[in-house]
mmCIF file of the N, C-alpha and C atoms, coordinates in Angstrom:
data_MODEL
# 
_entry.id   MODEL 
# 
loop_
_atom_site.group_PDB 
_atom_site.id 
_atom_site.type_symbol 
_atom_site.label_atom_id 
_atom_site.label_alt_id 
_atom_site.label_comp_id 
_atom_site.label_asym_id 
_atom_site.label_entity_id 
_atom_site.label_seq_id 
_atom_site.pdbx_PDB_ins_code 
_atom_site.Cartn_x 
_atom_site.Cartn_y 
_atom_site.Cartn_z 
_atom_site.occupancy 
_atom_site.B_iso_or_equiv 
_atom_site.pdbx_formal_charge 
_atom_site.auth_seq_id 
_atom_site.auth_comp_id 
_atom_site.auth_asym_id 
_atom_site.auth_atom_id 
_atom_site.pdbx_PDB_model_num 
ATOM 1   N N  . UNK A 1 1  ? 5.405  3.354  -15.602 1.00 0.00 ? 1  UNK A N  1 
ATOM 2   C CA . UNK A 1 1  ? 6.295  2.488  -14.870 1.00 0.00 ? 1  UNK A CA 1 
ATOM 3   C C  . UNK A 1 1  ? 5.503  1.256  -14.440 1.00 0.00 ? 1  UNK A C  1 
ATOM 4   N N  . UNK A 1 2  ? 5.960  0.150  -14.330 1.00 0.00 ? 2  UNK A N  1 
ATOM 5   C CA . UNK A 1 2  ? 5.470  -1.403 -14.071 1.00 0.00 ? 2  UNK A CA 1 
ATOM 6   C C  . UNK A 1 2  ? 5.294  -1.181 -12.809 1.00 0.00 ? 2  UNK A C  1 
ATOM 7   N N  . UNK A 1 3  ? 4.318  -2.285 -12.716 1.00 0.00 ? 3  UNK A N  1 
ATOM 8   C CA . UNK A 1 3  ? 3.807  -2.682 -11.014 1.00 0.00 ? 3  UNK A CA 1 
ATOM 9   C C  . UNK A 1 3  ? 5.295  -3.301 -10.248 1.00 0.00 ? 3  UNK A C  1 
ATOM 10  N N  . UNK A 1 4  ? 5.379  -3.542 -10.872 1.00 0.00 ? 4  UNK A N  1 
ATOM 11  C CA . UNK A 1 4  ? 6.939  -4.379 -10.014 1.00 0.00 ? 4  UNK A CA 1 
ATOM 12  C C  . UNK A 1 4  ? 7.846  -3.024 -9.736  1.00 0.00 ? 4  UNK A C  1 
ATOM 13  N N  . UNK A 1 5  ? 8.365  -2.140 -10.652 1.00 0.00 ? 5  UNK A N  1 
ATOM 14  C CA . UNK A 1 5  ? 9.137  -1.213 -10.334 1.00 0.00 ? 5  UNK A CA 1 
ATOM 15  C C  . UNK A 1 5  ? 8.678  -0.305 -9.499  1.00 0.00 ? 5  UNK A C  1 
ATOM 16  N N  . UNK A 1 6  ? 7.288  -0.062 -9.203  1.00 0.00 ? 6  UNK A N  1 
ATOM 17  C CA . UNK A 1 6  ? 6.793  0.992  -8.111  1.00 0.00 ? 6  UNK A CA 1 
ATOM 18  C C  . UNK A 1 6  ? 6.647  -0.172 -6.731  1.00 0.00 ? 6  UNK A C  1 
ATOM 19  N N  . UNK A 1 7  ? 6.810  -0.953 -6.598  1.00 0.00 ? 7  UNK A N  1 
ATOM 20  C CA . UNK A 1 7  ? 7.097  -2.208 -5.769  1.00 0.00 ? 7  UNK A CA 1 
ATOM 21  C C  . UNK A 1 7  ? 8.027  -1.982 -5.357  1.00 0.00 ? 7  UNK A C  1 
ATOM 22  N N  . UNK A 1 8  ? 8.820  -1.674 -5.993  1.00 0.00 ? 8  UNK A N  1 
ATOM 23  C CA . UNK A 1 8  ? 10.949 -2.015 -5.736  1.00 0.00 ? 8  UNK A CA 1 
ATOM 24  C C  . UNK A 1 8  ? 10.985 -0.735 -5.455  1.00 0.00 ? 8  UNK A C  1 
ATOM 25  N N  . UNK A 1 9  ? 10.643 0.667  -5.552  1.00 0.00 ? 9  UNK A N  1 
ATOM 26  C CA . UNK A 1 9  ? 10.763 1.809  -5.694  1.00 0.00 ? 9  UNK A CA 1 
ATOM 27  C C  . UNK A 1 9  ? 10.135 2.270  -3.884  1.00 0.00 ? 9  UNK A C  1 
ATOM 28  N N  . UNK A 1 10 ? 9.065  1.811  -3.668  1.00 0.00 ? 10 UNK A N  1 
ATOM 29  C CA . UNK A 1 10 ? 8.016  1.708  -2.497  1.00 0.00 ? 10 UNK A CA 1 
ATOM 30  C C  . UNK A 1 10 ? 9.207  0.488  -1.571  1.00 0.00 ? 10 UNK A C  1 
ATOM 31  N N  . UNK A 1 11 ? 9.906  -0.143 -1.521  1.00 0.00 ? 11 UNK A N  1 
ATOM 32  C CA . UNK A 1 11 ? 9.982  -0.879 -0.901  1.00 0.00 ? 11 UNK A CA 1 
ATOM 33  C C  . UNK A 1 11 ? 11.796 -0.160 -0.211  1.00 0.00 ? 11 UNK A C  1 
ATOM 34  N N  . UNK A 1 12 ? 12.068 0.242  -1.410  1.00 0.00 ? 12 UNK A N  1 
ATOM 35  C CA . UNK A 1 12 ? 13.566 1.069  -1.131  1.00 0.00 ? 12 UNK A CA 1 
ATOM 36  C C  . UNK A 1 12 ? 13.344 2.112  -0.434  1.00 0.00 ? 12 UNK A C  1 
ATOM 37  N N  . UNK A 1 13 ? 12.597 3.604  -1.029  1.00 0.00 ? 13 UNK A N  1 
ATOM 38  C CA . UNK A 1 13 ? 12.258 4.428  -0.493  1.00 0.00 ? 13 UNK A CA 1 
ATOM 39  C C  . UNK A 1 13 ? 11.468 4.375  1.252   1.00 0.00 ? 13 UNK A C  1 
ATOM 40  N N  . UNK A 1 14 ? 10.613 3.514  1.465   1.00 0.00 ? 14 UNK A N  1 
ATOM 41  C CA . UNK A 1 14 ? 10.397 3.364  2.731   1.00 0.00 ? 14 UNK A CA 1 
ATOM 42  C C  . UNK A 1 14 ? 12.093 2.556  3.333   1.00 0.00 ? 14 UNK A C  1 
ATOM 43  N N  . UNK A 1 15 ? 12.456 1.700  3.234   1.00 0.00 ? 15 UNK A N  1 
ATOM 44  C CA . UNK A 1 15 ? 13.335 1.310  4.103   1.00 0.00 ? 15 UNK A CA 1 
ATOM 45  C C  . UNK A 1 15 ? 14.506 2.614  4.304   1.00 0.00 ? 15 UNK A C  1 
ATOM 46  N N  . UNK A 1 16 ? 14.933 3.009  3.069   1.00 0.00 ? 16 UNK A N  1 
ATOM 47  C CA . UNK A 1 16 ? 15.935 4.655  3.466   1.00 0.00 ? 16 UNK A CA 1 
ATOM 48  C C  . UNK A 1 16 ? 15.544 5.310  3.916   1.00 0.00 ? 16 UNK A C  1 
ATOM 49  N N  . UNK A 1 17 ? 13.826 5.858  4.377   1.00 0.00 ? 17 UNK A N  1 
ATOM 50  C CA . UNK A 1 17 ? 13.387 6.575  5.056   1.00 0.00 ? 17 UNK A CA 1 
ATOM 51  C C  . UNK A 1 17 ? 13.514 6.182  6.463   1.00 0.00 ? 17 UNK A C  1 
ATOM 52  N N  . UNK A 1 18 ? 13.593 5.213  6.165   1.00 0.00 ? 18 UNK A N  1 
ATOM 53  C CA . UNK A 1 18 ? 12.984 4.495  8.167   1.00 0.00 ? 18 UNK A CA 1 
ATOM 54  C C  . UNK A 1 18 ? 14.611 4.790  8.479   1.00 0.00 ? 18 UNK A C  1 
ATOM 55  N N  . UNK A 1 19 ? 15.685 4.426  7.794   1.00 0.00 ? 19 UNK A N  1 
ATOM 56  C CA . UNK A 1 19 ? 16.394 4.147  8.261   1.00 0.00 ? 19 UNK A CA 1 
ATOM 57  C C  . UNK A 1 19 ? 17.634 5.714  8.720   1.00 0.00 ? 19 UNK A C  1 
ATOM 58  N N  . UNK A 1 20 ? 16.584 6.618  7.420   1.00 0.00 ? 20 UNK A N  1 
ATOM 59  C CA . UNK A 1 20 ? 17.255 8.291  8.157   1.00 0.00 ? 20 UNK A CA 1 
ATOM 60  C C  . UNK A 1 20 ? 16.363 8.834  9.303   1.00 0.00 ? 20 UNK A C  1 
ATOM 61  N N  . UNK A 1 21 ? 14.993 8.270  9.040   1.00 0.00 ? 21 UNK A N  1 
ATOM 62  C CA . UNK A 1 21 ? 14.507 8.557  10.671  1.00 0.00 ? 21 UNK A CA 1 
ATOM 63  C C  . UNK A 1 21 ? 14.097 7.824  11.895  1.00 0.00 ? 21 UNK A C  1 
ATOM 64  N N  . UNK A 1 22 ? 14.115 6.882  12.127  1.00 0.00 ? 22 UNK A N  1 
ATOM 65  C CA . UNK A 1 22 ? 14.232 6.026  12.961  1.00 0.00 ? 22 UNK A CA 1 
ATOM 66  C C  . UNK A 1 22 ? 15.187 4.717  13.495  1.00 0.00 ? 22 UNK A C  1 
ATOM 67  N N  . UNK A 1 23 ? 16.109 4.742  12.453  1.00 0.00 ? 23 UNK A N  1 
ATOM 68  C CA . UNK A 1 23 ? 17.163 3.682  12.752  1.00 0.00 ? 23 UNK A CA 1 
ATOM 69  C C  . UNK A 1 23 ? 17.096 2.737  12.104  1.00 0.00 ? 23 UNK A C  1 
ATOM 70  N N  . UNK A 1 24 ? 15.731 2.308  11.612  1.00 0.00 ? 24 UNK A N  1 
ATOM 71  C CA . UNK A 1 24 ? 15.577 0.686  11.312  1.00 0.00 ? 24 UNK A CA 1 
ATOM 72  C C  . UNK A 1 24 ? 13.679 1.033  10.021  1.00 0.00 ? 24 UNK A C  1 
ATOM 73  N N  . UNK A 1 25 ? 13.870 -0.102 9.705   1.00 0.00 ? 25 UNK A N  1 
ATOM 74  C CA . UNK A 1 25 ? 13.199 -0.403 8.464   1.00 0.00 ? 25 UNK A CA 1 
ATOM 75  C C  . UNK A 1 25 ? 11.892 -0.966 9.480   1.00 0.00 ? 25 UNK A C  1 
ATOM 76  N N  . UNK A 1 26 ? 10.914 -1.096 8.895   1.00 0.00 ? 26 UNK A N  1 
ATOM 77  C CA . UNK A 1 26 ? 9.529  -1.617 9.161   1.00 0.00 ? 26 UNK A CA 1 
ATOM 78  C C  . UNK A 1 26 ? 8.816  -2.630 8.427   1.00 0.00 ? 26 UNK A C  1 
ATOM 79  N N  . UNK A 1 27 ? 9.824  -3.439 8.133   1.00 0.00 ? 27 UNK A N  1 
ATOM 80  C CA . UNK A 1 27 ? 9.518  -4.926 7.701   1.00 0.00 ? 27 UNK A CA 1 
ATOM 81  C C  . UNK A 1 27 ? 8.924  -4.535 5.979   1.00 0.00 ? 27 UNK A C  1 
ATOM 82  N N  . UNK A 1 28 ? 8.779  -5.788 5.685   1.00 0.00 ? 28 UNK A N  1 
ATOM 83  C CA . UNK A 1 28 ? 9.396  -5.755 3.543   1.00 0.00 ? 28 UNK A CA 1 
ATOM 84  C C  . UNK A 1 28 ? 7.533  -4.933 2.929   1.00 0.00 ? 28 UNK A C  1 
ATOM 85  N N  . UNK A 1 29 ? 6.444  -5.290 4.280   1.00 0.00 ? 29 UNK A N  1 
ATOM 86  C CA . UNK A 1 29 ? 5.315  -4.440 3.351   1.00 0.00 ? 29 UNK A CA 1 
ATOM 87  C C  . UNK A 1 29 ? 5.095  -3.204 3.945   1.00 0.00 ? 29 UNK A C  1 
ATOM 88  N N  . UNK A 1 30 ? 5.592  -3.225 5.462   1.00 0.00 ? 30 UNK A N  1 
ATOM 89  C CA . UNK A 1 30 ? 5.668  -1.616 6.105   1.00 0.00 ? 30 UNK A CA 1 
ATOM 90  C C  . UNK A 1 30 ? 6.325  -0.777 5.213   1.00 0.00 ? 30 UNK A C  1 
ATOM 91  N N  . UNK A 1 31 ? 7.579  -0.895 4.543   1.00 0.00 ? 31 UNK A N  1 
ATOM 92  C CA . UNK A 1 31 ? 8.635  -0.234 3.947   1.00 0.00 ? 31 UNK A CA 1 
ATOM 93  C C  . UNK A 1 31 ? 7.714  0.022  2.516   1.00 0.00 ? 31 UNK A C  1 
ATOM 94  N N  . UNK A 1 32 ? 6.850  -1.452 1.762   1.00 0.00 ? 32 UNK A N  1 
ATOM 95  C CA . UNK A 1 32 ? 6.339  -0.468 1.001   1.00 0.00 ? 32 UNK A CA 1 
ATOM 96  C C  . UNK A 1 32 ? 5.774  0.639  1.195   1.00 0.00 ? 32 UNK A C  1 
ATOM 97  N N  . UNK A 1 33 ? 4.534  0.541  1.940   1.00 0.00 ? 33 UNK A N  1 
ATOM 98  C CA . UNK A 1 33 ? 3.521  1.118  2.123   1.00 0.00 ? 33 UNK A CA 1 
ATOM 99  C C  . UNK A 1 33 ? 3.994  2.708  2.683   1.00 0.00 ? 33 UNK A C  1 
ATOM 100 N N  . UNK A 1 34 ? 5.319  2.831  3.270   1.00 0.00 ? 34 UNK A N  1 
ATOM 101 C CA . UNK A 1 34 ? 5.455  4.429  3.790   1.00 0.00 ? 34 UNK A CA 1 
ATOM 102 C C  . UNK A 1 34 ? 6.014  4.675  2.128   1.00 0.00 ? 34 UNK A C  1 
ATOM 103 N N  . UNK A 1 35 ? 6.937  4.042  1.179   1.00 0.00 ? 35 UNK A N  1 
ATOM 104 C CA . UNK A 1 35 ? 7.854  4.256  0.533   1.00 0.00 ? 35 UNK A CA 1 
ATOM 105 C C  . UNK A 1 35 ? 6.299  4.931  -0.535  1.00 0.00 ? 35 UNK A C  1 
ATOM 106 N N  . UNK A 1 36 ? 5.280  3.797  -0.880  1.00 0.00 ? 36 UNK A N  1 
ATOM 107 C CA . UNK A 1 36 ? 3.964  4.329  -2.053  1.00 0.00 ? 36 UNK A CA 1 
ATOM 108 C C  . UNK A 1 36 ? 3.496  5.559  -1.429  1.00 0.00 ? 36 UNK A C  1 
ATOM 109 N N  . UNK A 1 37 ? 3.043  5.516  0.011   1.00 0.00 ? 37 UNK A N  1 
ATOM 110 C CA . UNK A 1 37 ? 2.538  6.922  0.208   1.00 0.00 ? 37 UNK A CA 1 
ATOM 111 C C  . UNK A 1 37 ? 3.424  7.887  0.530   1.00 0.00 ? 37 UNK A C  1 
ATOM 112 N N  . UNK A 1 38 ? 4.890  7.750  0.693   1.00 0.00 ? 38 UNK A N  1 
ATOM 113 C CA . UNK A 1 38 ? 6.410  8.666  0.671   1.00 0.00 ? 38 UNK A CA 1 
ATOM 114 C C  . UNK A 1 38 ? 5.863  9.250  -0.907  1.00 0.00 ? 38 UNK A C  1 
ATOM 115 N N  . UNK A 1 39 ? 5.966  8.473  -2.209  1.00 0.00 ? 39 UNK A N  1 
ATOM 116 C CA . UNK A 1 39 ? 6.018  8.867  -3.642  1.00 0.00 ? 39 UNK A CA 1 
ATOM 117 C C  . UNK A 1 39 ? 5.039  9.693  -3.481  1.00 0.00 ? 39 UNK A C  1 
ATOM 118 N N  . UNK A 1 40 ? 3.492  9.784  -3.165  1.00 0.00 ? 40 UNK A N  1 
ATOM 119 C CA . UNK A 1 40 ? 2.637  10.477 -3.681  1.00 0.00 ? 40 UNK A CA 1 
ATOM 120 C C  . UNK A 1 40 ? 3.091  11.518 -2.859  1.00 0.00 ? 40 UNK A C  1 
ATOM 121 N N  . UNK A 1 41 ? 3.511  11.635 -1.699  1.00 0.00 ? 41 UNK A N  1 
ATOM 122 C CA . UNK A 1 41 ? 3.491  12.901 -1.069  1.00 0.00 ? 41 UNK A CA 1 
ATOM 123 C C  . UNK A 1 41 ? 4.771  14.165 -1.901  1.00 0.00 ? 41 UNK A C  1 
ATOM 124 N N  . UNK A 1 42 ? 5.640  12.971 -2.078  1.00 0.00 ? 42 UNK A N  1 
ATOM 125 C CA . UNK A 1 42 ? 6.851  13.709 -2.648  1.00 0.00 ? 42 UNK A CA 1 
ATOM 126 C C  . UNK A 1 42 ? 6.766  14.011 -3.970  1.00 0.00 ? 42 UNK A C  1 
ATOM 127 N N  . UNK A 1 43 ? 5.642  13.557 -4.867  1.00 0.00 ? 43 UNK A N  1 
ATOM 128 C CA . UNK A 1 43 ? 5.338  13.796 -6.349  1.00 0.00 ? 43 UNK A CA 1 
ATOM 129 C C  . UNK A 1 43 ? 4.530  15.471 -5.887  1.00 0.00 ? 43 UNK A C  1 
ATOM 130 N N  . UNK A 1 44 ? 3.474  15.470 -4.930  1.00 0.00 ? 44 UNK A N  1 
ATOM 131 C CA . UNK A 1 44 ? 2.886  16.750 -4.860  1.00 0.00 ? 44 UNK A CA 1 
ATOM 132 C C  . UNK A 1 44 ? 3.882  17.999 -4.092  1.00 0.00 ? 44 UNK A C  1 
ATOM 133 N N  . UNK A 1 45 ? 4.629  17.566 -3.089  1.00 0.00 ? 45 UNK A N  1 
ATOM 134 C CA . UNK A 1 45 ? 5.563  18.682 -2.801  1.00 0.00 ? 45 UNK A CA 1 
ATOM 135 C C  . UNK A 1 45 ? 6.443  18.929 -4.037  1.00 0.00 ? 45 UNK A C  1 
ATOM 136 N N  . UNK A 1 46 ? 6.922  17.977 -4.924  1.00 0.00 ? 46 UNK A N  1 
ATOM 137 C CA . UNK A 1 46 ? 7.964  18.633 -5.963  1.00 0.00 ? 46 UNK A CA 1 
ATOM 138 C C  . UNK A 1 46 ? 6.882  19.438 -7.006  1.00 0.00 ? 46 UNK A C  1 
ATOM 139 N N  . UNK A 1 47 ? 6.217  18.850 -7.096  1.00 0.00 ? 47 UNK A N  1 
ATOM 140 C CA . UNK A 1 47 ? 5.286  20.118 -8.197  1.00 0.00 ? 47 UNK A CA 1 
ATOM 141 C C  . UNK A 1 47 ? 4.548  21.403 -7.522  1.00 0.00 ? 47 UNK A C  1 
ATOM 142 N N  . UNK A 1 48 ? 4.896  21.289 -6.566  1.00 0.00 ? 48 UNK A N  1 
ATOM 143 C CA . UNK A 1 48 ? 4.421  22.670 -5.441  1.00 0.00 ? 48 UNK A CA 1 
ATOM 144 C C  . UNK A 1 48 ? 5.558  23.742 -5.867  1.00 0.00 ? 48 UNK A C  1 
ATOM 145 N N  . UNK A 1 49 ? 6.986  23.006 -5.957  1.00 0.00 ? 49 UNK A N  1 
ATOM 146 C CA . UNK A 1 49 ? 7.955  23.550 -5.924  1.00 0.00 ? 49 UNK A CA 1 
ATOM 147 C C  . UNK A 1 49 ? 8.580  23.445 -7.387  1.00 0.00 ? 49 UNK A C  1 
ATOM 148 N N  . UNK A 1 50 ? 7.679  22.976 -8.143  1.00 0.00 ? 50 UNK A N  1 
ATOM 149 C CA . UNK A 1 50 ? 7.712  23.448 -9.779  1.00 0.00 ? 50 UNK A CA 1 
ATOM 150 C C  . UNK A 1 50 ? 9.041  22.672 -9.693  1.00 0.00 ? 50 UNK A C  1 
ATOM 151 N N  . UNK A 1 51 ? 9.255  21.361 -9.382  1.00 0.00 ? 51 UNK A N  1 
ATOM 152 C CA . UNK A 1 51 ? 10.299 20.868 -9.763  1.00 0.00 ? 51 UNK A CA 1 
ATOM 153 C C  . UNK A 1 51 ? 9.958  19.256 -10.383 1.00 0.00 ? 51 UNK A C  1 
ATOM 154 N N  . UNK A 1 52 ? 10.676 19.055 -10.872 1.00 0.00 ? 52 UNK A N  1 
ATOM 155 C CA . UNK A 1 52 ? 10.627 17.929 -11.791 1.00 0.00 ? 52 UNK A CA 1 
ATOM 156 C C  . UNK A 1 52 ? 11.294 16.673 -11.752 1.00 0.00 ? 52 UNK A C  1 
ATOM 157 N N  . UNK A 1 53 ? 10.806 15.355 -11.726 1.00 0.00 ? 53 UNK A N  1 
ATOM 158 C CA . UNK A 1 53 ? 11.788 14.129 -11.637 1.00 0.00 ? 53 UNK A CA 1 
ATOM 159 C C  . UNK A 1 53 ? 11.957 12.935 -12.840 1.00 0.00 ? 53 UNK A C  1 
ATOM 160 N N  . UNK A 1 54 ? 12.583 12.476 -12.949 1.00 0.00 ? 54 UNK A N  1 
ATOM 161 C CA . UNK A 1 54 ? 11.867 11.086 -14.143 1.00 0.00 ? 54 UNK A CA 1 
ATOM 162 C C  . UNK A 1 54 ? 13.244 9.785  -13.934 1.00 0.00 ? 54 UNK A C  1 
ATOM 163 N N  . UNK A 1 55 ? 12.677 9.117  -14.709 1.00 0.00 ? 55 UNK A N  1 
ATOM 164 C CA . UNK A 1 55 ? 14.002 7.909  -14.231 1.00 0.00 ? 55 UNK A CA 1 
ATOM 165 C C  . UNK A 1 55 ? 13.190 7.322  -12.985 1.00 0.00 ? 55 UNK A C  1 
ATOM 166 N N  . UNK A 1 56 ? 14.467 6.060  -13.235 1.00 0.00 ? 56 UNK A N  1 
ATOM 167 C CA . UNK A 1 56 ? 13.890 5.150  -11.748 1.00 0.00 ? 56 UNK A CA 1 
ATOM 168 C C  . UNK A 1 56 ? 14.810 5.654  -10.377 1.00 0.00 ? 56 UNK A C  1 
ATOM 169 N N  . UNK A 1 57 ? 15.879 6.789  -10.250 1.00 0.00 ? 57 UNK A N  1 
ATOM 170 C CA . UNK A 1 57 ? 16.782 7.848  -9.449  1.00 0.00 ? 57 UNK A CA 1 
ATOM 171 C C  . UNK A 1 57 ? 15.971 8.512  -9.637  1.00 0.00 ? 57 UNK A C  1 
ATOM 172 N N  . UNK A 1 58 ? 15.097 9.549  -10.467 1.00 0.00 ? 58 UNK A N  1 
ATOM 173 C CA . UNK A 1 58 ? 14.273 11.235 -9.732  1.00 0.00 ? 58 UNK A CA 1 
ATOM 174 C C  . UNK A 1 58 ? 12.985 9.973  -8.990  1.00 0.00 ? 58 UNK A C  1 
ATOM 175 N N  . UNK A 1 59 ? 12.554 9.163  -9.269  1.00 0.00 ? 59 UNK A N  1 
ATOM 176 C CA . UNK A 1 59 ? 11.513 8.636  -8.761  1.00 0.00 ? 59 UNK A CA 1 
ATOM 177 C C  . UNK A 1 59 ? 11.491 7.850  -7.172  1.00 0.00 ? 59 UNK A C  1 
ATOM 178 N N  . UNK A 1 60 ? 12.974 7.995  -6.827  1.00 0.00 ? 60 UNK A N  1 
ATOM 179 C CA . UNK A 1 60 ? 13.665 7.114  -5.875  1.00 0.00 ? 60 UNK A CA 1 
ATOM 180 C C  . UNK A 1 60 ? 13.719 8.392  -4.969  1.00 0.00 ? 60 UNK A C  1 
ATOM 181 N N  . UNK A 1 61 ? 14.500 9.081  -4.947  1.00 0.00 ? 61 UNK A N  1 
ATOM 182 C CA . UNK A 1 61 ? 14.474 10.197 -4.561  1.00 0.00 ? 61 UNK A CA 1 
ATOM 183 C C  . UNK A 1 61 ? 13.272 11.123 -3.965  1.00 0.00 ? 61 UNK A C  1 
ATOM 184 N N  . UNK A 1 62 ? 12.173 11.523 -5.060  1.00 0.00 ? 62 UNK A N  1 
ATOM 185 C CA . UNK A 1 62 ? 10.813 11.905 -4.736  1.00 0.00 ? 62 UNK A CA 1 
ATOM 186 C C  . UNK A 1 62 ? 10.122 10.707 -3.458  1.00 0.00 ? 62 UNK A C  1 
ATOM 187 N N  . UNK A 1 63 ? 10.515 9.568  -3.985  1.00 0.00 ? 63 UNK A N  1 
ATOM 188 C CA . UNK A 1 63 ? 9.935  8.946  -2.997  1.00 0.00 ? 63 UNK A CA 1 
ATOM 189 C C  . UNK A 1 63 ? 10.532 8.808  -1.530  1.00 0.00 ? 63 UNK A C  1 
ATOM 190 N N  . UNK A 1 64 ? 11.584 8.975  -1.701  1.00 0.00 ? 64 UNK A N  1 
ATOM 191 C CA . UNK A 1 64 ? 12.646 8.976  -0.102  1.00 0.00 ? 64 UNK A CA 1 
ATOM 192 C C  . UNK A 1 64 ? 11.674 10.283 0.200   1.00 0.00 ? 64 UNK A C  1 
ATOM 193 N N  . UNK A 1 65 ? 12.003 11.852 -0.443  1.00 0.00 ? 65 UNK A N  1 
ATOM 194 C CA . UNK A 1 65 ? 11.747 12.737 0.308   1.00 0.00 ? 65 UNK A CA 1 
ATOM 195 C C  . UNK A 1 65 ? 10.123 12.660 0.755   1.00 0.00 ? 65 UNK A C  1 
ATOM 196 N N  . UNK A 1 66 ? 9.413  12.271 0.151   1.00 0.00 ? 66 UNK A N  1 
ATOM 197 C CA . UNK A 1 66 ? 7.789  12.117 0.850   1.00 0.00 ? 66 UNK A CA 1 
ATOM 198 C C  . UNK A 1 66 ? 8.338  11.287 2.067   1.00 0.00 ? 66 UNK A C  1 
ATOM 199 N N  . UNK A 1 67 ? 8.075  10.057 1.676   1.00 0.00 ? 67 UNK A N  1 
ATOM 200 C CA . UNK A 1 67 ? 8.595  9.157  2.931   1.00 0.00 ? 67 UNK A CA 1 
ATOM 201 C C  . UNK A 1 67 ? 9.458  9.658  4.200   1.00 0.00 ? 67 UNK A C  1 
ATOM 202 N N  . UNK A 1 68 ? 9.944  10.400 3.775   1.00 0.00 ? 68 UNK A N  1 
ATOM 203 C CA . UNK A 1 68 ? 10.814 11.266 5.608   1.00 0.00 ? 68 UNK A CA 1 
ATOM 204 C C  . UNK A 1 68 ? 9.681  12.052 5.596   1.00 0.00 ? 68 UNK A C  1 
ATOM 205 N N  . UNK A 1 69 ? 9.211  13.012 4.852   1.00 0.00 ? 69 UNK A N  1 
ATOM 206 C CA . UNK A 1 69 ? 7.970  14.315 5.439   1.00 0.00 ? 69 UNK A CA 1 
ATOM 207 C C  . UNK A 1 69 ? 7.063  13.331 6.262   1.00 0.00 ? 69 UNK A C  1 
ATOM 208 N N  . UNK A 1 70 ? 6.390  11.872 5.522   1.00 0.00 ? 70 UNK A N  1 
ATOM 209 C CA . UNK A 1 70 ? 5.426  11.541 6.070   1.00 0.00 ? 70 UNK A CA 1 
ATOM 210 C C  . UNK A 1 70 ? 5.964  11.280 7.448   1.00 0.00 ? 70 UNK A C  1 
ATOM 211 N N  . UNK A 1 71 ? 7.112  10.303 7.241   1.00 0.00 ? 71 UNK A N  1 
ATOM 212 C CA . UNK A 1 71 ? 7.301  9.616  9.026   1.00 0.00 ? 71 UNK A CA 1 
ATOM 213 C C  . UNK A 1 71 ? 7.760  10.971 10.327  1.00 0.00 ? 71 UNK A C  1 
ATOM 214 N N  . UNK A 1 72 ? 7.923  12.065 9.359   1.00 0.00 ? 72 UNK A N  1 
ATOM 215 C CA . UNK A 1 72 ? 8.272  13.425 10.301  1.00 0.00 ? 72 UNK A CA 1 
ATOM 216 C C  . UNK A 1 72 ? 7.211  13.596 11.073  1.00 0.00 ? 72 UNK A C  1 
ATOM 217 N N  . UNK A 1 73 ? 6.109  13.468 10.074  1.00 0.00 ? 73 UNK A N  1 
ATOM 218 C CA . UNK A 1 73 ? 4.963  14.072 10.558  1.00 0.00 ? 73 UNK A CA 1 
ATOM 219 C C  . UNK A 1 73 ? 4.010  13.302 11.287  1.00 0.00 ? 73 UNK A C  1 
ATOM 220 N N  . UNK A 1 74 ? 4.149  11.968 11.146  1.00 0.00 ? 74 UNK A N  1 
ATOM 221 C CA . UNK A 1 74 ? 3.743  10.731 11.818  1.00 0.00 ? 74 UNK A CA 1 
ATOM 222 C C  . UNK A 1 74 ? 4.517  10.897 13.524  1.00 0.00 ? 74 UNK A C  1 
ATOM 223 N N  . UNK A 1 75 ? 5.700  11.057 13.231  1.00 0.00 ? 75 UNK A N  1 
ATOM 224 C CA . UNK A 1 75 ? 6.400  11.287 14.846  1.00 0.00 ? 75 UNK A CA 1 
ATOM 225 C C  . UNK A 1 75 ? 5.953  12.422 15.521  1.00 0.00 ? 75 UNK A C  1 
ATOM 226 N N  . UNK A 1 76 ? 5.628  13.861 14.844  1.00 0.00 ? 76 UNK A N  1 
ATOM 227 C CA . UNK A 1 76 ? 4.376  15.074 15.781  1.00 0.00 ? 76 UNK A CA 1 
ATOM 228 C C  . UNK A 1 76 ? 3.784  14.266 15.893  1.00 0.00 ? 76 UNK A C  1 
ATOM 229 N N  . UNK A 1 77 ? 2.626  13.700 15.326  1.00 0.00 ? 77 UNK A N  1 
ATOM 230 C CA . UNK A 1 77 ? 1.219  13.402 15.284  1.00 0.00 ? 77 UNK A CA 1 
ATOM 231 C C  . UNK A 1 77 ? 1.437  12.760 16.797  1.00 0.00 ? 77 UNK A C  1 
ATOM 232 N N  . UNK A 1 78 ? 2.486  11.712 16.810  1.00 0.00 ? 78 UNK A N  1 
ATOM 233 C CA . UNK A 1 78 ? 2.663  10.508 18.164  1.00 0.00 ? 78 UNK A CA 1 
ATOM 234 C C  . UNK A 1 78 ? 2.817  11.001 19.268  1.00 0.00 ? 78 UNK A C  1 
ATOM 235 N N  . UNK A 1 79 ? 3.845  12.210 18.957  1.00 0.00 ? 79 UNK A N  1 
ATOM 236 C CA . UNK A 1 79 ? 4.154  12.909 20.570  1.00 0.00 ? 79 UNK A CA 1 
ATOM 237 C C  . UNK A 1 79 ? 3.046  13.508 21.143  1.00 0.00 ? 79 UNK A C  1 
ATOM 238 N N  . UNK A 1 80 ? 2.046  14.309 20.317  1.00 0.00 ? 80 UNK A N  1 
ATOM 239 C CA . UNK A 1 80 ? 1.048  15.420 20.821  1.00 0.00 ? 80 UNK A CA 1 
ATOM 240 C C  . UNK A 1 80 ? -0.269 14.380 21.196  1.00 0.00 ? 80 UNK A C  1 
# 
């Protein structure tokens, strides 16, 4: 996949994340940056779980679901 499409992919996936867990988006490089490290997290939980994605939708997806685990786990980390 192109640098531009993991761009657009990182930039979607963080803003749908922010916006199922916190209300609001974190500006156009915050949104990448949860959305790139959302993908890697959500590429290793789906192969944990022997499941599989492809397309620029399974890749959108994998990346939403990292991106909520991470900011889940970012919001423990804040409270404690």
């Amino acid at each position: 996949m192109g640098f531009i499409a993991w761009l657009i992919i990182g930039g979607l996936a963080g803003w749908i994340a922010g916006n199922i867990m916190r209300g609001g988006g974190f500006g156009i490089l915050g949104n990448i940056g949860v959305g790139i490290v959302g993908a890697i997290i959500g590429g290793f939980l789906f192969s944990l779980l022997g499941l599989s994605s492809g397309g620029f939708i399974g890749s959108l997806v994998t990346a939403i679901v990292g991106a909520v685990v991470l900011l889940w786990v970012i919001s423990k980390v804040k409270k404690a």
